[in-house]
C-alpha positions as CSV (number, residue, x, y, z in Angstrom):
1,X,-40.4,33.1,-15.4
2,X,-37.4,31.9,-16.6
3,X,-35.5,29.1,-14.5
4,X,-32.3,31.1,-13.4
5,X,-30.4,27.7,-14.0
6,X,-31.6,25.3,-16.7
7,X,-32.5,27.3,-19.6
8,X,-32.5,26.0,-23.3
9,X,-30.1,27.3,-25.2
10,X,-30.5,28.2,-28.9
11,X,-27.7,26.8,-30.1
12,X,-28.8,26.4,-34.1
13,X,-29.4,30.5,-34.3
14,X,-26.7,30.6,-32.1
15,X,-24.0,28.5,-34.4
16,X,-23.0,31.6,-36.8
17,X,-21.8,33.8,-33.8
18,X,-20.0,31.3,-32.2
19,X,-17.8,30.1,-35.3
20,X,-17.5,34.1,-35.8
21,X,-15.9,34.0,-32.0
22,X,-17.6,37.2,-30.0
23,X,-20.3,38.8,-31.1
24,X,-20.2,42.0,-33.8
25,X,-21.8,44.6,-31.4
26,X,-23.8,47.3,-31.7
27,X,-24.3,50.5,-30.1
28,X,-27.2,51.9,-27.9
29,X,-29.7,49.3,-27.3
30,X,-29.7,50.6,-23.2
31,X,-31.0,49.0,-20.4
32,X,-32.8,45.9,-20.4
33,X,-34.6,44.7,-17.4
34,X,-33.9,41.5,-15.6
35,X,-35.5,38.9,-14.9
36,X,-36.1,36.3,-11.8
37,X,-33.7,36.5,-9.0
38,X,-31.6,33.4,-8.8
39,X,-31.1,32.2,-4.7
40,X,-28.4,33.6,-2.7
41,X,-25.2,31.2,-2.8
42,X,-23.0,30.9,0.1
43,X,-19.3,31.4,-2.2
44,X,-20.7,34.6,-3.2
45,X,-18.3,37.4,-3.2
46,X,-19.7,41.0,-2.4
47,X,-18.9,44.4,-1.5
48,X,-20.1,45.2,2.0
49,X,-21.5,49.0,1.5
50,X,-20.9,49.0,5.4
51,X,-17.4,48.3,5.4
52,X,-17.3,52.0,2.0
53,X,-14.4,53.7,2.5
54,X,-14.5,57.4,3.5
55,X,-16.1,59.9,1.2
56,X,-12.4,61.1,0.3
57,X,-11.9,58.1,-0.9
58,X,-15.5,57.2,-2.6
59,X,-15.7,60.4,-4.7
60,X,-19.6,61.2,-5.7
61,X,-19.6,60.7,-9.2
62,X,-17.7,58.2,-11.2
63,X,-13.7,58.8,-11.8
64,X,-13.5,59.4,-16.2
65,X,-17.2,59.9,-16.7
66,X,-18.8,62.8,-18.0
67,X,-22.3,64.6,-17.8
68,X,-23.4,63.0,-20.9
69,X,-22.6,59.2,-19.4
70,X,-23.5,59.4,-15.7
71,X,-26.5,60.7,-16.8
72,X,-27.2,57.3,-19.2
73,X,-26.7,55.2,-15.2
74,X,-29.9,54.6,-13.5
75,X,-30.5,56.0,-10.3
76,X,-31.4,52.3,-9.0
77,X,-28.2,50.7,-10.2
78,X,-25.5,50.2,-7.4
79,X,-23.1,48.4,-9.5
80,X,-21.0,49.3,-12.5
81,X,-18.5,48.3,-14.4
82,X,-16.3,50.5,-16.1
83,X,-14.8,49.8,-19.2
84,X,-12.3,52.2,-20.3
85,X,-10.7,52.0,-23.7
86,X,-6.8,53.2,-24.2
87,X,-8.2,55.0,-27.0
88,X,-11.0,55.3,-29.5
89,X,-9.0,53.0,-32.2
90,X,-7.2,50.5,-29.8
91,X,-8.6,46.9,-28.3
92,X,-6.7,47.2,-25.2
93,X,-9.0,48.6,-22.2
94,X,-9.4,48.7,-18.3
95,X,-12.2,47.4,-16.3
96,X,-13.0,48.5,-12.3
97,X,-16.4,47.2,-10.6
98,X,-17.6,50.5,-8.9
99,X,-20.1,49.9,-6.0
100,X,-22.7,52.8,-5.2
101,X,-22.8,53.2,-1.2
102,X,-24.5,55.8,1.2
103,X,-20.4,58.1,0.8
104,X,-20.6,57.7,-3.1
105,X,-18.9,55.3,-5.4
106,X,-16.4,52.7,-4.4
107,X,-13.6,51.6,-6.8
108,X,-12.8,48.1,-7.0
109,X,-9.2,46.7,-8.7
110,X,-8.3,47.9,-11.9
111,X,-8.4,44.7,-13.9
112,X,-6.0,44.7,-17.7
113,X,-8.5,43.5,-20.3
114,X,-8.9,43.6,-24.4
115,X,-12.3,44.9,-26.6
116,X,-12.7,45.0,-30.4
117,X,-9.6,44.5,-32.7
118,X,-10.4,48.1,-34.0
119,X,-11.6,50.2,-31.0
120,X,-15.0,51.5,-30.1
121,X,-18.2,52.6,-31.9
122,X,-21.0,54.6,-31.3
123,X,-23.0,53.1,-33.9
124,X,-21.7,50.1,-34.4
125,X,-22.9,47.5,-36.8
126,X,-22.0,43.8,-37.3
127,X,-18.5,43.1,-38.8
128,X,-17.3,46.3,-38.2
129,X,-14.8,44.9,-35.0
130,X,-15.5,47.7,-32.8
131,X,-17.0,47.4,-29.1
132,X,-20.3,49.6,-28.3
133,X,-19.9,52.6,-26.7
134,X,-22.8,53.4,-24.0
135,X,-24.4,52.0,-20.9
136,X,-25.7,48.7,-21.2
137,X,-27.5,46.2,-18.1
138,X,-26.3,43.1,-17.1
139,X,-28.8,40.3,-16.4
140,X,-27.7,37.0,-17.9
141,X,-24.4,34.6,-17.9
142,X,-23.5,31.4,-18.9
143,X,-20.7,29.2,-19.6
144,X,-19.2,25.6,-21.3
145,X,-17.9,25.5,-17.7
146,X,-20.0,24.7,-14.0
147,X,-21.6,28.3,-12.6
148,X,-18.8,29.7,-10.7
149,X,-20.8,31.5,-8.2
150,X,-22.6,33.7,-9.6
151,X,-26.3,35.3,-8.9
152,X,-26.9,35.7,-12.3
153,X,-29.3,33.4,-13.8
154,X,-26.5,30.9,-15.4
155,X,-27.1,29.0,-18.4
156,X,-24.3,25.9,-18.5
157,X,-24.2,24.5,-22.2
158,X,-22.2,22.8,-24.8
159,X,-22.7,25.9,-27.1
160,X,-20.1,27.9,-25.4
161,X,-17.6,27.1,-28.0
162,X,-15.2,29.1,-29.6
163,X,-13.0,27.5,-32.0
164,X,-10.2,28.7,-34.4
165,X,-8.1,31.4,-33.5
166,X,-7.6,35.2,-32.9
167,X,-6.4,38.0,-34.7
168,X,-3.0,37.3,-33.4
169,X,-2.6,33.9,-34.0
170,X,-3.7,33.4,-30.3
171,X,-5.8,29.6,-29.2
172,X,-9.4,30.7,-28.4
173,X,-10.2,27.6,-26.6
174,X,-11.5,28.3,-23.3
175,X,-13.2,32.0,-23.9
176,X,-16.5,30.9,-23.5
177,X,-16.1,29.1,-20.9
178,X,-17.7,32.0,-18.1
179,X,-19.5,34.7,-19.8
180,X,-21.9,37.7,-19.1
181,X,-24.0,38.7,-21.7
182,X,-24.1,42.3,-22.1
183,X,-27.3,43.5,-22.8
184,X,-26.9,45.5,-26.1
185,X,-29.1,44.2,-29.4
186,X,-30.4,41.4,-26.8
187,X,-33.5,40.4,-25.2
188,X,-32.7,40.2,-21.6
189,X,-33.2,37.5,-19.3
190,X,-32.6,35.1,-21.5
191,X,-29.7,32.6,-22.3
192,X,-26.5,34.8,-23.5
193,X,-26.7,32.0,-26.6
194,X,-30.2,33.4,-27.3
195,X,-30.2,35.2,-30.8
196,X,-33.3,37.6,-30.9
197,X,-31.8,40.9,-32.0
198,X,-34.5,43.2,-31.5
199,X,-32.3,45.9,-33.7
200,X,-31.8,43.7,-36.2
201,X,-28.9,41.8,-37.2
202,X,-27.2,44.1,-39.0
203,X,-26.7,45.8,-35.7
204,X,-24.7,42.9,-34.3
205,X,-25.3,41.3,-30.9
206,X,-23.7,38.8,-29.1
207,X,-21.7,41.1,-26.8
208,X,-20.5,39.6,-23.6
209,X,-18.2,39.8,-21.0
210,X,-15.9,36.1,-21.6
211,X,-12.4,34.8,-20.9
212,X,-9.6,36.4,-22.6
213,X,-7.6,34.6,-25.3
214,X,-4.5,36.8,-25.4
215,X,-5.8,39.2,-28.2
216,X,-8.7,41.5,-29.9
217,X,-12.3,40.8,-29.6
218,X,-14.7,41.0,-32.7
219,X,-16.4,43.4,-30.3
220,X,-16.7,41.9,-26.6
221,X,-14.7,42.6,-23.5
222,X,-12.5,39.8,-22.5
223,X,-10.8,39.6,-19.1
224,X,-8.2,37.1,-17.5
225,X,-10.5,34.2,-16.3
226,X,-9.5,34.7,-12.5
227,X,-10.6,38.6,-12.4
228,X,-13.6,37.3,-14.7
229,X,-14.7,34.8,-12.3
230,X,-14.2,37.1,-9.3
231,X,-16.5,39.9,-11.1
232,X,-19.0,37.1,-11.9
233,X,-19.2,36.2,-8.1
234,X,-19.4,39.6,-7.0
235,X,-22.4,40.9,-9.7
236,X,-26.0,41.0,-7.8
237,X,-29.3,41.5,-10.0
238,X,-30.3,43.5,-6.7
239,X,-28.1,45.7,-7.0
240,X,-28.9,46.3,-10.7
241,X,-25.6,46.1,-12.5
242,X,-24.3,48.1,-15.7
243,X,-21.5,48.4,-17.8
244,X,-20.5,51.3,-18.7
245,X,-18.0,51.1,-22.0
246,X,-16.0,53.2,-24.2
247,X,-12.7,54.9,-24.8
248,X,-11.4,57.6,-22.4
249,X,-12.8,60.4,-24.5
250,X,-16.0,59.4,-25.0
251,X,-16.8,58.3,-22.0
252,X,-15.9,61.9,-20.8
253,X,-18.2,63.5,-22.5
C-alpha cells in the first residue's frame, strides 16, 4: 500500500510536464480506483448528508448532464464535481461539488474557474491545449505547499513547480502549490508527479485540478486557491469522488 503521506515523487520523468506548466490531457481513460484511505483529520470540511436540503431543492439527477454522462457516474460515487465549459472552444468554465444524499444531489457554490487555452476535447492528445471531456476519479493530491486538509493521500514535494508564464502574460508561480490529480492517462494512487501514462504519451497526462494563475490551462482545471483549498478539504475517498468535465453541450448529451 501506498503511504497516503510520504510518497516519492518522480520528479526526473516528471521534469518535461512541469516546464510545459499543466499537463496536455487526454480524453477517456475513466475511472481509476483508489487506493489506501488516509486517517480522518479533524479541519476536514464535509457535507453532512443529514443536514440535504429538500428533494425540491436536491433534484435526482445532476442539473446540465445528459443520459450519455450520468450514465458514465458510478453508482458508488457520492461526490462530483462538475466542470462546465462556457463553450466547446473557450478556457473559461464553472465548477460546483455535487454531494449524492438519500433526496438526490446536492449543489455546492458555483466556483469561476479556467480549462485549456482552446476549449475541450473528446479525444484529446498532448499539445493540442484542450481539457478532456468525460468522467474521470479522483484519488491522489499533492502540493509545493503543507497538506491543507485534505483526505486524499497528499504527496508534499519540491517538484510542484511551475515556472515561466501563461498564455496571457500572467506569473505562474504558485499553481502548483495544492493540486488534485485527475485520473485521466494516469495510474491512480500514486503521486500526481508520477508519469506512467498507460495510453501513451501521445495521449497527454498530467491533468489536475491546481491554483489558478489568472489565464488558460494547457489542459487542466485551475480554480482560485481559497475555493481550491476548500474543495480539497471537503473531497472523501469514501465517498468516491469524480469529475465530471466538459463544455455545456457535451456534457448534455
Amino acid at each position: 500500500m501506498i503511504n497516503p503521506v510520504h510518497r516519492v515523487p518522480i520528479v526526473i520523468a516528471a521534469a518535461s510536464f512541469l516546464l510545459a506548466g499543466c499537463g496536455a490531457g487526454a480524453e477517456t481513460d475513466r475511472l481509476g480506483t483508489g487506493v489506501g484511505g488516509p486517517s480522518a483529520r479533524p479541519d476536514v470540511v464535509t457535507l453532512d448528508p443529514a443536514s440535504a436540503a429538500s428533494p425540491d431543492a436536491a433534484p435526482q439527477d445532476l442539473p446540465g448532464l445528459g443520459p450519455k454522462t450520468r450514465a458514465a457516474i458510478p453508482a458508488r460515487s457520492r461526490q462530483a464535481v462538475v466542470v462546465t465549459g462556457r463553450d466547446k472552444d473557450s478556457p473559461q468554465s464553472t465548477v460546483v461539488l455535487y454531494e449524492r444524499t438519500k433526496d438526490g444531489w446536492r449543489a455546492g457554490p458555483s466556483l469561476p474557474a479556467h480549462n485549456a487555452l482552446k476549449g475541450w476535447s473528446e479525444h484529446h492528445h498532448g499539445g493540442d491545449l484542450r481539457s478532456p471531456i468525460g468522467v474521470f476519479s479522483l484519488t491522489d493530491a499533492g502540493g509545493l505547499r503543507p497538506d491543507p486538509g485534505t483526505r486524499l493521500p497528499y504527496d508534499r514535494s519540491s517538484g510542484f513547480v511551475s515556472p515561466g508564464t501563461g498564455f496571457e502574460g500572467e506569473s505562474l508561480s504558485g499553481s502548483f502549490d495544492y493540486v488534485v490529480a485527475i485520473n485521466y492517462n494516469r495510474k491512480p494512487g500514486t503521486s500526481p508527479l508520477d508519469w506512467t501514462r498507460p495510453m501513451g504519451a501521445d495521449r497527454g497526462g498530467g491533468i489536475w485540478l491546481h491554483v489558478d494563475h489568472g489565464g488558460p490551462t494547457h489542459g487542466c482545471v485551475s480554480l482560485r486557491e481559497d475555493d481550491l483549498k476548500h474543495l480539497m478539504r471537503a473531497l472523501d475517498p469514501d465517498r468516491r469522488p469524480v469529475v465530471v468535465m466538459g463544455d455545456a453541450a457535451s456534457l448534455a448529451h
